[in-house]
N, C-alpha and C positions, 0 to 999 in steps of 0.2 A: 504494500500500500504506500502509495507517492506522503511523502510530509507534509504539504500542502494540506492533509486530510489526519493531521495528527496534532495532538498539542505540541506546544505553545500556539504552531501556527494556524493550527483550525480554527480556533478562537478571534485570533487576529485575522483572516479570513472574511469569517463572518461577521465583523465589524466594518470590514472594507467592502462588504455586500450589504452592508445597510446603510454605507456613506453612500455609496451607489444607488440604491434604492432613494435614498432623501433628496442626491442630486435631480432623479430620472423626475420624482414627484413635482419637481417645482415647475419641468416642462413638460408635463404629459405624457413624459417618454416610462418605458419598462426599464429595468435594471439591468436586463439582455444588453439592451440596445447602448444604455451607458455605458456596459463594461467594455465593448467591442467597440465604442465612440474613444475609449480612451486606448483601449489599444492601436487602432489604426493610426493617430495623431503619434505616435511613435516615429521617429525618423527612420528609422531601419524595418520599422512593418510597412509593407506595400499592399497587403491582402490581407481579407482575411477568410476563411473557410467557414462557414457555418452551418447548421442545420438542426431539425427540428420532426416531432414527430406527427407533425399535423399543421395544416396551415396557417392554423390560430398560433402556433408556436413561432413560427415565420412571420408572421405580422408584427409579433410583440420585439424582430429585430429587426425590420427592415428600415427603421429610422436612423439607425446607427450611420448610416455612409455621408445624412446630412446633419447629426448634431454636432455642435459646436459647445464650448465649456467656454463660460465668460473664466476672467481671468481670477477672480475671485474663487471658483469653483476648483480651475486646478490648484490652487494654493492649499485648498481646503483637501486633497486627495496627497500633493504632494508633501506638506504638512504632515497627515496621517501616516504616509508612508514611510519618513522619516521618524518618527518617533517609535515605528514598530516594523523595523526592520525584519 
């Protein structure tokens, strides 16, 4: 099992998917779509691969290729990530 899914870091995880979740809420967007919104803004990510098991699942990410993070918002993830490395 990957550590990602193990404490300490599950924990910290799932605080990073609920900063996500708070983010996605303030624009109407899903959590899917945030976490793949922040991944692609990556300099070295060019794509991304996704998929889903129904097309209501697909909806809840296709927002992702045009959401935009005010700069406030990345401070507030990049902030987090620093402090729980």
């Amino acid at each position: 099992m990957s550590l990602e899914f193990q404490e300490p870091r599950l924990t910290r995880n799932l605080q990073l998917a609920e900063r996500l979740r708070t983010i996605g809420n303030r624009h109407g967007r899903f959590p899917g779509e945030v976490a793949i919104a922040w991944t692609l803004r990556l300099p070295a990510v060019t794509g991304a691969i996704v998929g889903g098991w129904s097309p209501a699942q697909i909806d809840g990410l296709i927002g992702a290729a045009e959401f935009r993070f005010s700069k406030q918002e990345l401070a507030e993830i990049e902030g987090f990530l620093r402090q729980s490395p």
